[in-house]
C-alpha positions in Angstrom: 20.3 2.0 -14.6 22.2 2.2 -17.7 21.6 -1.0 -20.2 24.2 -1.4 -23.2 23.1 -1.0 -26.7 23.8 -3.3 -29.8 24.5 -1.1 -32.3 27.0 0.9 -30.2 29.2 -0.3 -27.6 27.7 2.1 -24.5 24.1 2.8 -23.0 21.0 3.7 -24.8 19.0 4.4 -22.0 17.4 8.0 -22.9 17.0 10.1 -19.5 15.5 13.6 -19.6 17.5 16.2 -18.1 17.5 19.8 -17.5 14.4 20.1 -20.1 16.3 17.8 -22.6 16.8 14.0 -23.8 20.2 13.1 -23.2 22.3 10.5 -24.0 24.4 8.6 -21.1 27.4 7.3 -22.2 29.9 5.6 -20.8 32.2 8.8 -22.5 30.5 11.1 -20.5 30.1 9.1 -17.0 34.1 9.0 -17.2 34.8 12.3 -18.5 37.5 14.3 -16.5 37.5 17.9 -15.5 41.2 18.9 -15.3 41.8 22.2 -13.9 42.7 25.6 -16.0 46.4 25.1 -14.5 47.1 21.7 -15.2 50.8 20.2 -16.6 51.1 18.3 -19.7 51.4 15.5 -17.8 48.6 15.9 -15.5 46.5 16.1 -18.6 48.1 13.0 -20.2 47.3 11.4 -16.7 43.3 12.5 -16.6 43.4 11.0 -20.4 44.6 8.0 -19.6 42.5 7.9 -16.0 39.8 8.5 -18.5 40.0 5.9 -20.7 40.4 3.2 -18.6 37.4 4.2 -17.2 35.6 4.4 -19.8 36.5 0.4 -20.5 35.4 -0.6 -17.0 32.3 0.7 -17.5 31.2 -0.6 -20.7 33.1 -4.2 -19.4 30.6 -3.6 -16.4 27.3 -2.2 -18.0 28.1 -5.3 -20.5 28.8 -7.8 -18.0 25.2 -6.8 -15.9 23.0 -6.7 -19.2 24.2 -9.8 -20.1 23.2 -11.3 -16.6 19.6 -9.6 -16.9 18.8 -11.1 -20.3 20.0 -14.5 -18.9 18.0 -14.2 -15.7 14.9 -12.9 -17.0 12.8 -11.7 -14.1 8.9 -12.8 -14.4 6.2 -9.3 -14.5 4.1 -11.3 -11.7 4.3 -14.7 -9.7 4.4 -17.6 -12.1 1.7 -19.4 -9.8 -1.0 -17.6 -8.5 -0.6 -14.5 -10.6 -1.8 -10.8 -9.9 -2.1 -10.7 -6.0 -5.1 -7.9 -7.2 -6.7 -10.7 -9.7 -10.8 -9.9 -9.7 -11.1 -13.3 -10.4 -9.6 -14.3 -7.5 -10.9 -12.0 -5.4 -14.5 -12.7 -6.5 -13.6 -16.5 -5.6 -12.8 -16.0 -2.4 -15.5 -14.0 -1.5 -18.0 -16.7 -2.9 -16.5 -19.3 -0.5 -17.2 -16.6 2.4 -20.9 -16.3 0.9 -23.2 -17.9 3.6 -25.5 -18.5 0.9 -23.2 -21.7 0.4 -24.1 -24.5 2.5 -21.7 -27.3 3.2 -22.0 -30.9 1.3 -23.0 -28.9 -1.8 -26.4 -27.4 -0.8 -27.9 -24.1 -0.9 -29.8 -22.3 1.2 -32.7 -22.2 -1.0 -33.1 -26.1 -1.1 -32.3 -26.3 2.6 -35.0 -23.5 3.8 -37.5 -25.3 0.8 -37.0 -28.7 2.8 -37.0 -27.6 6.2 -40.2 -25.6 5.3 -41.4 -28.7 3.8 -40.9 -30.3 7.2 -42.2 -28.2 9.3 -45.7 -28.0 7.5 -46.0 -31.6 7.7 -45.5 -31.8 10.8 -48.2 -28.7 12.1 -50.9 -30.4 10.2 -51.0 -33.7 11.7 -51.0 -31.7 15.2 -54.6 -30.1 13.5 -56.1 -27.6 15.7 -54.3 -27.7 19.3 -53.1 -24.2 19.3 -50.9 -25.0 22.7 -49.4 -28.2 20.6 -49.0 -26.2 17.4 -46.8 -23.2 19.3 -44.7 -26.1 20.3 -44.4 -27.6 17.9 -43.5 -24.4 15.6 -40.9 -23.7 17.9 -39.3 -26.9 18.0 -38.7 -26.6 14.0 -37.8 -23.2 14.3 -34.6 -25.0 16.6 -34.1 -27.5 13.9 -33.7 -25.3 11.6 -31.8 -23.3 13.0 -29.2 -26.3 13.8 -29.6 -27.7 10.5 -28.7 -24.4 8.7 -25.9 -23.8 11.9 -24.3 -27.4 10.9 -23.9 -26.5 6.7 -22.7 -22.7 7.2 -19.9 -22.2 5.6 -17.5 -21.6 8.1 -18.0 -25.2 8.3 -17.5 -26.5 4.6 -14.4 -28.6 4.4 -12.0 -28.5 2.2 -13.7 -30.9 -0.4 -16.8 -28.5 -0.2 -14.6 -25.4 -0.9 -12.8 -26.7 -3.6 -16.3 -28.0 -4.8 -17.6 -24.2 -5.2 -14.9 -23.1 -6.1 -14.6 -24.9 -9.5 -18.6 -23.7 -9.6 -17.7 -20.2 -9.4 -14.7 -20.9 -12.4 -16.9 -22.7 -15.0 -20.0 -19.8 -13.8 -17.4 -17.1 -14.6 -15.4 -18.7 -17.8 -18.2 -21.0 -19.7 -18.8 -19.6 -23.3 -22.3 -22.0 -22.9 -24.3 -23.3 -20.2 -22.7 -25.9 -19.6 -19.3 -25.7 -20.9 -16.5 -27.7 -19.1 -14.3 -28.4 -21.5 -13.2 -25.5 -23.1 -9.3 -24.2 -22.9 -10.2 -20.8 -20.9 -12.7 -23.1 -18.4 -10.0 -25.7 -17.9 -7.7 -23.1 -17.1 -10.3 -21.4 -14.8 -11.2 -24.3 -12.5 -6.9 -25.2 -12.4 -6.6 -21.8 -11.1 -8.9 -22.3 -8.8 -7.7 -25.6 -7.6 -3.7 -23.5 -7.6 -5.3 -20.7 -5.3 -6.7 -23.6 -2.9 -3.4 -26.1 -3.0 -1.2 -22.8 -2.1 -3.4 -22.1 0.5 -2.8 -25.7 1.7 1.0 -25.9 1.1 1.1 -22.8 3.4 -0.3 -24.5 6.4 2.0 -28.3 5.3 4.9 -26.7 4.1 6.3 -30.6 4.5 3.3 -32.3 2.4 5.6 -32.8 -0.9 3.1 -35.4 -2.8 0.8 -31.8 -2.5 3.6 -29.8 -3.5 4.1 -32.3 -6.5 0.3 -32.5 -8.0 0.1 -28.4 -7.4 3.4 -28.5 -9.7 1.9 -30.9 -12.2 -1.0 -28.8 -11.9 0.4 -25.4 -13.2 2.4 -27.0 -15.7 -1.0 -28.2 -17.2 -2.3 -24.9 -16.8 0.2 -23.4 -19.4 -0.1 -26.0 -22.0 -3.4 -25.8 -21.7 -3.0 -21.8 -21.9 -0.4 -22.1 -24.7 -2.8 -24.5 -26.9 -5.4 -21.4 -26.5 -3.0 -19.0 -27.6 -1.9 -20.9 -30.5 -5.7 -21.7 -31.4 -7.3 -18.2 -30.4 -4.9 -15.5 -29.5 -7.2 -13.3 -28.9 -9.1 -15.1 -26.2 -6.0 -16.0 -25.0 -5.0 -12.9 -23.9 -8.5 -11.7 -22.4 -8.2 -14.9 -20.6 -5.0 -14.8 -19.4 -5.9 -11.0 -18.0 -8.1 -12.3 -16.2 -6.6 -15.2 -14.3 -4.3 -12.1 -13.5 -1.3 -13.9 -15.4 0.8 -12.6 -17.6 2.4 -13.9 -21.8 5.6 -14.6 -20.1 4.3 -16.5 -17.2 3.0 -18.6 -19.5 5.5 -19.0 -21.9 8.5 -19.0 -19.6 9.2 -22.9 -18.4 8.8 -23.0 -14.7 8.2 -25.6 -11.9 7.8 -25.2 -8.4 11.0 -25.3 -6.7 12.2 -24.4 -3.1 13.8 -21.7 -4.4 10.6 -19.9 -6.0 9.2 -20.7 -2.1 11.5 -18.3 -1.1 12.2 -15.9 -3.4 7.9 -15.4 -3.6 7.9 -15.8 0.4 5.2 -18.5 0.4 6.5 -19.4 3.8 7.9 -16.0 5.1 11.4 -15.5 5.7 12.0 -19.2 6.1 15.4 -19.9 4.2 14.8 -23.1 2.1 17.8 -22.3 -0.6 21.3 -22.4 1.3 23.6 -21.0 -0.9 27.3 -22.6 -1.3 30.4 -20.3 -0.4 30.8 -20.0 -4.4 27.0 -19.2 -5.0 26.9 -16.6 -2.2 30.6 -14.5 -3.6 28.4 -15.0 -7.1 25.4 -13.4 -5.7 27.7 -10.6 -3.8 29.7 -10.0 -6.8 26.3 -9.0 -8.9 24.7 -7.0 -6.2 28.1 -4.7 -6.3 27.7 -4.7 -9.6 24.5 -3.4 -9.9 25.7 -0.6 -7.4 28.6 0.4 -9.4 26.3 0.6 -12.2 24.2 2.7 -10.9 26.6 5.5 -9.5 27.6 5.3 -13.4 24.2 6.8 -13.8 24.3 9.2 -10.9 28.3 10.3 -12.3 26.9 10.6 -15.9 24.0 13.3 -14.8 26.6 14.8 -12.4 29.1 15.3 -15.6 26.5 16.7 -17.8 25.4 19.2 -15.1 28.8 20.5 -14.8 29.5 20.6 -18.5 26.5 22.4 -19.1 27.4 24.7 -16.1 30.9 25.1 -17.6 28.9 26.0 -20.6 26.7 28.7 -19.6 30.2 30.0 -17.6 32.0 30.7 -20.8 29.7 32.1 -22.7 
């Protein structure tokens, strides 16, 4: 697509063609080829044809650039980031770990306490070796339920939410320990984002969620823009790894039905209905865009033939 310089009145996208950087102007996307034959007045007609061109398409190229640095477009989603975050990624494979137990426990304590139990209880049976089988096996059951009853595939949602601001401080903390620093903070909101989308997905209608998730990215870029004002550095090594991005951060946002459905949180649902003047608006830009681009396709087509014209004549 051809974008339209400052300095000169035109576009200043360089494209490589045949083996060489050329310039696309507006000239040369609405240069005429009048044949060898042609009147004085046929040529004074291609002139004029040619000119008038040229006008619309710098009045177009213009108009569209103008749009684009008005309507900024984000380099990935404002709230949960980089769909390929490691992060992320690592998070939700932590809740799956059945090493988590529900109610906070691991299974390490759990299989320490039930062992715990199970010894006691074989000694005061002492030396009854048809009593002590029994008994063995009856523990083994327990156990077995106990562990059955805390798996992870039946945490709730406190529980989940629980690890999952484990796994953010575990991966963030400069210190053991550390739960107040800028990059942990925005760790465990992230966190707490991921889990709240998750939630809005499956109560699209649950607005005081949808409000406290909104309130809770907000505070997520302050927080991230006091980092970057107080250590850039580890700003952007954080913000890498939450999978956002400096204009995410930067760029004021808040959750509204139409980020819902441009980002297709709830599919193709239509949330945004679009007034007769708003829909001829967003008609008018999309044939824009297109005439735009067969500016870019005529420009190549004109060089081609001018270089063809070229090699002809010589």
């Amino acid at each position: 697509m051809f974008k339209a310089g400052f300095g000169i009145r035109g576009f200043s996208t360089m494209t490589p063609l045949m083996n060489s950087a050329v310039m696309l102007t507006p000239k040369l996307a609405a240069r005429q080829f009048p044949a060898s034959n042609s009147t004085r007045s046929r040529l004074r007609a291609l002139k004029r044809k040619e000119k008038k061109l040229k006008k619309q398409i710098i009045k177009d190229v213009n108009t569209l650039k103008q749009h684009q640095e008005t309507n900024l477009s984000l380099s990935v989603d404002p709230v949960l980031g980089n769909e390929k975050c490691v992060f992320i990624q690592g998070m939700r494979q932590y809740l799956k770990d059945t090493t988590n137990l529900a109610q906070g426990f691991t299974r390490e304590e759990v299989e320490k306490l039930l062992y715990g139990a199970e010894k006691a209880s074989l000694e005061k049976i002492g030396t009854n070796n048809a009593l002590y089988e029994s008994t063995r096996a009856l523990e083994e059951k327990k156990k077995r339920a106990v562990l059955t009853i805390l798996h992870s595939r039946n945490t709730n949602k406190a529980d989940k939410k629980t690890l999952a601001i484990k796994y953010a401080k575990e991966n963030f903390q400069r210190f053991d320990g550390d739960t107040g620093s800028s990059e942990v903070q925005a760790a465990i909101m992230t966190a707490k984002i991921h889990l709240g989308m998750d939630h809005l997905k499956q109560a699209f209608k649950d607005k005081s969620h949808l409000a406290r998730l909104n309130q809770l990215v907000q505070q997520r870029q302050l927080t991230l823009k006091y980092l970057k004002k107080d250590d850039p550095e580890r700003y952007y090594h954080v913000i890498s790894r939450l999978g956002l991005t400096d204009d995410v951060i930067m760029h004021e946002f808040s959750i509204s039905y139409q980020y819902l459905q441009d980002y297709k949180v709830f599919g193709d649902k239509e949330l945004v209905k679009l007034s007769e003047k708003q829909r001829k608006k967003k008609e008018a830009l999309v044939a824009l865009s297109k005439r735009v681009a067969e500016y870019n396709v005529l420009a190549k087509q004109n060089y081609e033939k001018i270089a063809q014209l070229s090699d002809e004549n010589q």
